[in-house]
C-alpha positions, 0 to 999 in steps of 0.5 A: 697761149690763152689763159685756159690752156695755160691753165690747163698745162700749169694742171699738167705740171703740178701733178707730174711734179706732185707730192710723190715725186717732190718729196726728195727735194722740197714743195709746199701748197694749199687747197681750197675750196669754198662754197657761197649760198645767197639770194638775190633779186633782179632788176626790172624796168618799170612805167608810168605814162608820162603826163600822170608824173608830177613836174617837168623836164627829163628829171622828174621824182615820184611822191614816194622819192623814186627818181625817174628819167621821162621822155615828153609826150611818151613815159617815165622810166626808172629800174626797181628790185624785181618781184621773184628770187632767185638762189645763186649758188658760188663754188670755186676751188684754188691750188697753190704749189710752189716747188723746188725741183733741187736745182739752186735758185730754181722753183716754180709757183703755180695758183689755178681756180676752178669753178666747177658747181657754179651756178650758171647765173653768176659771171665767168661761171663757164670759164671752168678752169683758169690759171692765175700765176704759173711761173718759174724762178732762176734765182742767182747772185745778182739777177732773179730772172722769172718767165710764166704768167706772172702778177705784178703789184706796184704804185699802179695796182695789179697787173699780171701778164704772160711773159717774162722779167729780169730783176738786177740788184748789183749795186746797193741800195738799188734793185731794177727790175724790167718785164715785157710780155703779152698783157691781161685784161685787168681782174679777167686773166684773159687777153683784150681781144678775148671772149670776156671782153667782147661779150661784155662791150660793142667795142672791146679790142681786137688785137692783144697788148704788149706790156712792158715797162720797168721799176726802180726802188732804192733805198736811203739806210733804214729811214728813206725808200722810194720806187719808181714805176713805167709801163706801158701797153700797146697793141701787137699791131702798134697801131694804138696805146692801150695804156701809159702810165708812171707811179712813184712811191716813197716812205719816210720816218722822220723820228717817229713820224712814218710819211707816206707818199704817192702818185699816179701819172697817166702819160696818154691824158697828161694828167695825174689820176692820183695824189696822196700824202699820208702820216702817222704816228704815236702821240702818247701810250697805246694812242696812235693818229694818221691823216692824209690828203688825196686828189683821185681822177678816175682813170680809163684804158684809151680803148674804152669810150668812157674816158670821153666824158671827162669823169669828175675827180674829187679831192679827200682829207681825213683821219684816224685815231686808235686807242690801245686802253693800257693794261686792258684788251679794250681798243678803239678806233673812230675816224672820218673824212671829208670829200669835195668833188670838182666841178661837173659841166654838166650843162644841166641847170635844173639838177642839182649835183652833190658837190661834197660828201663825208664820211665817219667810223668807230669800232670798239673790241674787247677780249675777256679770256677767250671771249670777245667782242666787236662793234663797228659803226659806219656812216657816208653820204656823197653824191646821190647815195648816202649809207648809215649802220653797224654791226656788233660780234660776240664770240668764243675763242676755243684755241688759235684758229677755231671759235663760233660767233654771232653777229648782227648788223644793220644798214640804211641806205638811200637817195636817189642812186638806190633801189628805194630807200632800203633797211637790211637787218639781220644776222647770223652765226659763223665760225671756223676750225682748224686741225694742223693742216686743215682747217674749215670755215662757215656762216649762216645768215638771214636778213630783213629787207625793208623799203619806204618806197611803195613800188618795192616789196619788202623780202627776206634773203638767205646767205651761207658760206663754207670753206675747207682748206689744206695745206701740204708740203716741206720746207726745202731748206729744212731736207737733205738735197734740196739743193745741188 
């Protein structure tokens, strides 16, 4: 069953089974929708003849700083903003129910996302309907068995897949859970060998991917736990792996030290796609500083062509301190970090490659009553782009969940992996509003787009969002004959 039917039998559900006929057991849900307003512009291709460009070899820059890729004797190319905007405009709306139908340790969880009002410009805008989970829960003494569309969030990131798992807690301090089920394109919600994909690559799947795989999480009294992770994806013909991967987890508190640990193991290129250690903890009153060390290998899916060109990994260390001011609302934080790639093999004498980068932060916030205010400022450079700015909010708090701000930021950024060396400033006013079960949210901003480079006009974009939310339902531990 592809995902638009399920979605489409997961819409069924939740109106046979809605408010009117869960009222006498127990559900609760929410409804969005939101509605995003932004303008944006394209990319065109441009030329020069190639012997009007200044120097040699494939690599060549412009006086203005544009980076161009020229092919002898022909011309010189490189991509710029186009001249035209365009207004794109986003809606989308989400369901979430969970219900119990008053059988003990039965309920149902569905999520659905439409986009119905979305610009045709913007991606999967024709995907109408999709369902993002919609599975059911049997839940008793020591087993959780769960079938449906199901996501799954671990060491190795999110996953969701149609099928089935089963949870096994019988012996403490251990819980074991194994699943196994068709598997889902990553961020798609749609099987590989689906439209999405194909529309997108040459050479996407042919044949869908039987997910499986098992976790194990244990944990030592209230100061040690850990979790092991194996899964694997593999063709329905078994013809070839889409995936094998493992990660472990684990969190120590050594008095008042937390240590945090973790790795991510890609069992089909023997390698280690990441390595993390991290510690933090409180050195004085209202004062708190983390650090941690990171080794990051770009990982890729065995279908895709990229992994062939050996991406560069780098290795990472940083920082952050916050301070609680005692006996004021005043926080602060700053923090950075230092990056070092590894080496590229690249074969290219005459580029020169980025071989480190960093990066730093701070932010204050202060509250005055139902006033506050937020500053953040935020400067990275690595390889082939660099970014500097801030932004600052100040705003009123009339009760929890309602309160009308305004903010202003500004941010350049530049070198040669940009669209000309760009400065956006502006700003804009937001607020939210809520009223028991609803509540709404809006912004409305402007910015001024600015480049040094002549080949780019400067231009102005317009953004605006606005959200509503409902939620409904009971609680069924808190109703007679929620269970039986």
């Amino acid at each position: 069953m592809n995902g638009y039917w399920l979605a489409r039998v997961a819409l069924v559900w939740a109106v046979l089974l809605g408010p009117q006929s869960l009222m006498a057991q127990g559900y609760r849900g929410e409804f969005r929708v939101a509605g995003s307003f932004l303008e944006l512009r394209g990319l065109e291709r441009d030329s020069l003849p190639e012997g009007t460009v200044a120097g040699d070899g494939i690599r060549r820059v412009l006086a203005d700083g544009t980076v161009v890729s020229c092919i002898p004797t022909q011309f010189c190319y490189w991509f710029r903003s186009a001249d035209e905007e365009e207004s794109i405009s986003v809606v989308t709306q989400d369901l979430s129910l969970v219900a119990w139908p008053g059988i003990r340790g039965l309920a149902a969880n569905v999520h659905l996302r439409g986009r119905y009002g979305t610009d045709s410009f913007w991606p999967r805008s024709s995907q109408d309907l999709d369902a993002i989970t919609a599975y059911v829960t049997y839940d008793r003494a020591d087993f959780r068995f769960r079938g449906g569309r199901i996501a799954r969030t671990s060491g190795l990131g999110y996953y969701n897949f149609d099928g089935g798992s089963v949870l096994w807690r019988g012996v403490e301090p251990l819980r074991v859970e194994a699943f196994y089920g068709w598997g889902l394109a990553r961020g798609l919600n749609a099987p590989r060998d689906g439209d999405l994909l194909r529309e997108a690559d040459d050479f996407a799947p042919d044949k869908r991917a039987r997910f499986a795989g098992f976790d194990v999480n244990a944990r030592l009294g209230q100061t040690v736990s850990g979790t092991f992770t194996y899964q694997r994806e593999i063709r329905t013909d078994q013809a070839a792996l889409y995936t094998e991967r493992m990660a472990f987890d684990a969190r120590a508190l050594v008095e008042r030290v937390t240590v945090d640990f973790s790795l991510d193991y890609d069992l089909a290129y023997d390698e280690f796609n990441e390595l993390q250690l991290r510690a933090s903890a409180p050195i004085a009153a209202g004062i708190r500083l983390a650090g941690y060390a990171r080794h990051y290998e770009p990982y890729f899916e065995l279908w895709t062509i990229w992994g062939a060109f050996t991406p560069v990994g780098y290795t990472e260390g940083g920082g952050t301190a916050i301070w609680r001011v005692p006996g004021t609302t005043l926080s602060l934080e700053g923090g950075g970090a230092y990056r070092s790639y590894e080496e590229t093999d690249a074969g290219a004498d005459f580029l020169r490659f980025e071989e480190n980068g960093w990066r730093a932060h701070g932010r204050a916030r202060w509250e005055w009553r139902d006033w506050f205010t937020d500053g953040t400022y935020r400067a990275e450079r690595g390889s082939g782009a660099a970014r500097y700015g801030g932004d600052v909010m100040v705003g009123y708090e009339f009760d929890p969940g309602t309160y009308l701000a305004v903010r202003g930021s500004s941010t350049q950024t530049f070198n040669e992996f940009r669209l000309g060396e760009q400065i956006t400033s502006g700003g804009g006013v937001e607020g939210a509003w809520r009223m028991g079960d609803i509540s709404l949210t809006g912004s409305l901003s402007g910015y001024s787009l600015s480049f040094d480079r002549a080949r780019v006009s400067d231009w102005t974009q317009t953004r605006g969002h606005i959200g509503l939310a409902y939620r409904f339902g009971s609680d069924m531990g808190s109703r007679e004959g929620g269970y039986r």
